[in-house]
N, C-alpha and C positions, 0 to 999 in steps of 0.2 A: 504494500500500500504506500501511495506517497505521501508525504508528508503534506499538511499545510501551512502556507503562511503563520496561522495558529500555533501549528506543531512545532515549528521550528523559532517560534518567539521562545516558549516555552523551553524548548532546550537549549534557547543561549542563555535565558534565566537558569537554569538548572547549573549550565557550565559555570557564570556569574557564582552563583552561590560556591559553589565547589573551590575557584578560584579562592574565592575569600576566606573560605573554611580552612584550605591547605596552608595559607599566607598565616592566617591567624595562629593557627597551631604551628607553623613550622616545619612543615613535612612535607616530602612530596607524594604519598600515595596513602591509601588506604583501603583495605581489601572492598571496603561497601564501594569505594569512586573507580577502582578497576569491575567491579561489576558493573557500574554506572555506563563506564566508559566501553563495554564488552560491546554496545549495543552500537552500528555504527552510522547511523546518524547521530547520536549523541556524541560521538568521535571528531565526526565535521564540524558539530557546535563546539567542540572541545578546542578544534585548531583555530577556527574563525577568532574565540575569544581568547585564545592565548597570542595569534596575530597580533590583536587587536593591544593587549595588554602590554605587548612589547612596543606598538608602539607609542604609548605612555609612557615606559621605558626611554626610547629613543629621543623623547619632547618635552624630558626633565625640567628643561629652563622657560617653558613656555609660560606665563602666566595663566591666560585663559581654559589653558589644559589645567594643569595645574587645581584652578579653584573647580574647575569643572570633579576633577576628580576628586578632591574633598568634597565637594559636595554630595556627590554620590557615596559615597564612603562614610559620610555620618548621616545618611539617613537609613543605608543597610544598617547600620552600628543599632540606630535607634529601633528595625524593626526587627532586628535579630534578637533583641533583648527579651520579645514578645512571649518566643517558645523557644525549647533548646530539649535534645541536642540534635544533633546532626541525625540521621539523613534528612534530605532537604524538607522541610514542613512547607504549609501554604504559605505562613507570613514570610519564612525567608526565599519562597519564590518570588514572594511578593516585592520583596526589598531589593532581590537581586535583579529584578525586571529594572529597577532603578540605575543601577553600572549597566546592563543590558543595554539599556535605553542610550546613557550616557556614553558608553562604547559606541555604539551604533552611530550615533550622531557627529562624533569625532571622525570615524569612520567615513565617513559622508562627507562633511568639510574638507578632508586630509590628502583622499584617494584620488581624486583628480590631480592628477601630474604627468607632467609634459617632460621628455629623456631625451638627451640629443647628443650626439658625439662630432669633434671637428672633424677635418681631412686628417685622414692617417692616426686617427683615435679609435682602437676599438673601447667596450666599455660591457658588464655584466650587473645586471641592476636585479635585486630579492622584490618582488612586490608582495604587497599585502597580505595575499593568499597563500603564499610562501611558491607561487611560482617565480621562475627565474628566465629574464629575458636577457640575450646575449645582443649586443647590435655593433653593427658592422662601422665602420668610416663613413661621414656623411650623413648620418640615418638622424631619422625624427618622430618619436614617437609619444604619444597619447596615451595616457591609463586613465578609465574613469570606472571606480568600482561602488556598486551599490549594494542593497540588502540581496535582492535577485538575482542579480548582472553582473558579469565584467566583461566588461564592454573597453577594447584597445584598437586606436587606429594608426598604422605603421603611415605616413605620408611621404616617407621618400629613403631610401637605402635599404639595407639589407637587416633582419634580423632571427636569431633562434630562439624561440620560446619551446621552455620544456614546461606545464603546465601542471600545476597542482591539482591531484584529484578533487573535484565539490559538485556531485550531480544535481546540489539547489541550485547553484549558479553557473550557467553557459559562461567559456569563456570564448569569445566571437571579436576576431580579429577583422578590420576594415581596410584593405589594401589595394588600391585602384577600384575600378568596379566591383572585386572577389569582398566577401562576407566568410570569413573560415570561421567554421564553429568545433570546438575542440573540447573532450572532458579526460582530463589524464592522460595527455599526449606531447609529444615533440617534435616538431616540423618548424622548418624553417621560410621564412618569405623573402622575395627579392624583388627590387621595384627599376629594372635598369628602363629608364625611358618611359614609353609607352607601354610597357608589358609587367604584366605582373606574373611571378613563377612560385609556386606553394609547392613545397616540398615536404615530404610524411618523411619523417625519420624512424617514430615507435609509436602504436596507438590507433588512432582512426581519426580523420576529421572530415567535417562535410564543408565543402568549397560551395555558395551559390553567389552568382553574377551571366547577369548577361542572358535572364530569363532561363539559366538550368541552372540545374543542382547536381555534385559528383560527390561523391564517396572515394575518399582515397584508403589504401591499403601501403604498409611500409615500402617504401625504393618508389610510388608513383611520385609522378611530378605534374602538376597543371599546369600551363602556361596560357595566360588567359592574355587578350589586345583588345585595340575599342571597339574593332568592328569585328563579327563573327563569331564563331562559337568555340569555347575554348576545347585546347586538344589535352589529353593523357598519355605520357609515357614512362615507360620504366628509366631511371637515372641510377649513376652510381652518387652513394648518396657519402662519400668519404670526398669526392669531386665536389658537389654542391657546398660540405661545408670545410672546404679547405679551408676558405680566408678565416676561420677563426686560428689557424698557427701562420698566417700570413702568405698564402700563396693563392694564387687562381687557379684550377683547370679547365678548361675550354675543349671544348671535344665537338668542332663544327659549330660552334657558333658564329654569328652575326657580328662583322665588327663593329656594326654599330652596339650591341650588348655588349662586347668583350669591351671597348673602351669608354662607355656609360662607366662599366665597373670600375675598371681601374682608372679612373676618374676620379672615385671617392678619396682617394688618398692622399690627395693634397699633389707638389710638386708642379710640376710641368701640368700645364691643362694642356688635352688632346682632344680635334673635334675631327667628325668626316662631315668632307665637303661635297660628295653626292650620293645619289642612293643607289649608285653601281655601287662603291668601293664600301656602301652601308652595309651591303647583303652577302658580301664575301665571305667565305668560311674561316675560322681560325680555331688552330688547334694547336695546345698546348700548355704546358706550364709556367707560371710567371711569379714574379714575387710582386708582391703589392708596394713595396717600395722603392721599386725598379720601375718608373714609368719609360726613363730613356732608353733601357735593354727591352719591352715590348713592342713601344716605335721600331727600333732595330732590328729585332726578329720579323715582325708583321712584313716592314719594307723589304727586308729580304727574301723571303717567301711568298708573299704575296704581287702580283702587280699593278701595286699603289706606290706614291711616292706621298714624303712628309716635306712640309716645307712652313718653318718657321715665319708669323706673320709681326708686325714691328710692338707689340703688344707681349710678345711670347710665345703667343698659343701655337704650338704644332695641330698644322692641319693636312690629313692624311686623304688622298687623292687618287683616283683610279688612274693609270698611266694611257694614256691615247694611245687608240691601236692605230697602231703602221701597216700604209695600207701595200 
């Protein structure tokens, strides 16, 4: 049976109280709150509000937090005093609805937050739920977490989110037109240009954009664009997330994609100048903080030429066929 709204107020009240209880005494476990905790939506309620507690923890110096949580905290104190002892009675559900509340609302204020990395920055950020997003060079991203919801939108670069199990709260990633909805999975996004590429590492996620909806399985990759319907195909997925130890691989890709990417890293900006030398294939390995050694490779293998414009930018060009 699922839970409701109802049910799940209830059990962050239940966790609240438990919290307090274990604080009060000292302790961290006790055989009645490991039976509490056997039960596993009460487990979900159990991380949400230890999340949540830590980050009270983390916002010591805040004033407003601060009075927020004395506040709450002497009026448990006061309806604790009602009945005793533990396991949790009405009045101290009652009380604990109170830090519940006051959790939640901090919660709500806090969880909006915007993550962004420079050129040639990568960066690994803990959010709330104790999922962990990895983001590339470049990247910009959006977290806004509610009672129901986590709700994130990636707006530009590359990132890995391995997501914390919570089947109350979808977490649903926004990246071009794709909608990815994920529950205790790890897949990676990438935004080079026009194209967005969602990549299943472990788990299942549902991709919809662009009037369908796909279901990926681990090693799929969707590559969605503005126009048309996006395609599915198998990738190696140690390729996809190279650049988290600093390298690219390209296997037939588009030089316009291969140099969107290594674009993010700062250095030499590199652009193509038509959309012959855009669609070209390139394949291979590169390091991300080598932009000059990919210009070199590309021009030597492919035929394009690079020609430096009075600004800097190297701009890569399809060579004029001789007739």
């Amino acid at each position: 049976m699922t839970d409701t709204q109802e049910d799940r107020a209830r059990r962050l009240a239940e966790a609240s109280a438990w919290r307090l209880h274990l604080s009060e005494q000292e302790i961290e476990s006790t055989p009645a709150f490991e039976g509490w905790l056997a039960d596993e939506a009460n487990q979900a309620a159990w991380q949400r509000l230890s999340a949540t507690w830590t980050l009270f923890d983390n916002h010591t110096t805040n004033s407003d937090i601060l009075r927020l949580r004395h506040s709450a905290l002497k009026d448990v104190h006061r309806f604790s005093r009602l009945r005793r002892p533990f396991p949790i009675r009405a009045s101290l559900t009652g009380a604990a609805a109170v830090i519940a509340i006051a959790f939640g609302l901090t919660v709500w204020l806090n969880q909006s937050q915007a993550f962004a990395t420079s050129p040639g920055e990568r960066r690994t950020v803990l959010l709330e739920d104790g999922s962990r997003v990895t983001l590339d060079a470049n990247t910009h991203l959006r977290v806004a977490f509610s009672f129901g919801m986590r709700n994130v939108e990636l707006s530009a670069g590359q990132a890995r989110f391995k997501v914390a199990h919570d089947k109350s709260r979808p977490f649903v990633v926004t990246a071009g037109r794709e909608r990815v909805t994920a529950i205790g999975t790890d897949f990676d996004i990438d935004l080079p240009g026009n194209r967005t590429f969602v990549t299943l590492i472990e788990g299942r996620v549902r991709a919809d954009g662009g009037g369908k909806s796909a279901v990926l399985v681990p090693g799929e990759q969707l590559v969605a664009v503005d126009t048309g319907p996006p395609r599915i195909a198998r990738v190696d997925i140690g390729a996809v997330t190279a650049w988290e130890s600093g390298q690219l691989v390209f296997d037939d890709t588009p030089l316009q994609d291969a140099v969107a990417r290594i674009s993010r890293y700062g250095g030499v900006a590199v652009r193509v100048a038509d959309p012959k030398s855009a669609a070209m294939p390139v394949s291979g390995v590169f390091r991300t903080d080598d932009v000059e050694g990919f210009v070199t490779t590309v021009t030597h293998y492919l035929p394009v030429t690079a020609r430096r414009d009075d600004s800097g930018v190297i701009w890569l060009q399809a060579k004029p066929v001789l007739n």
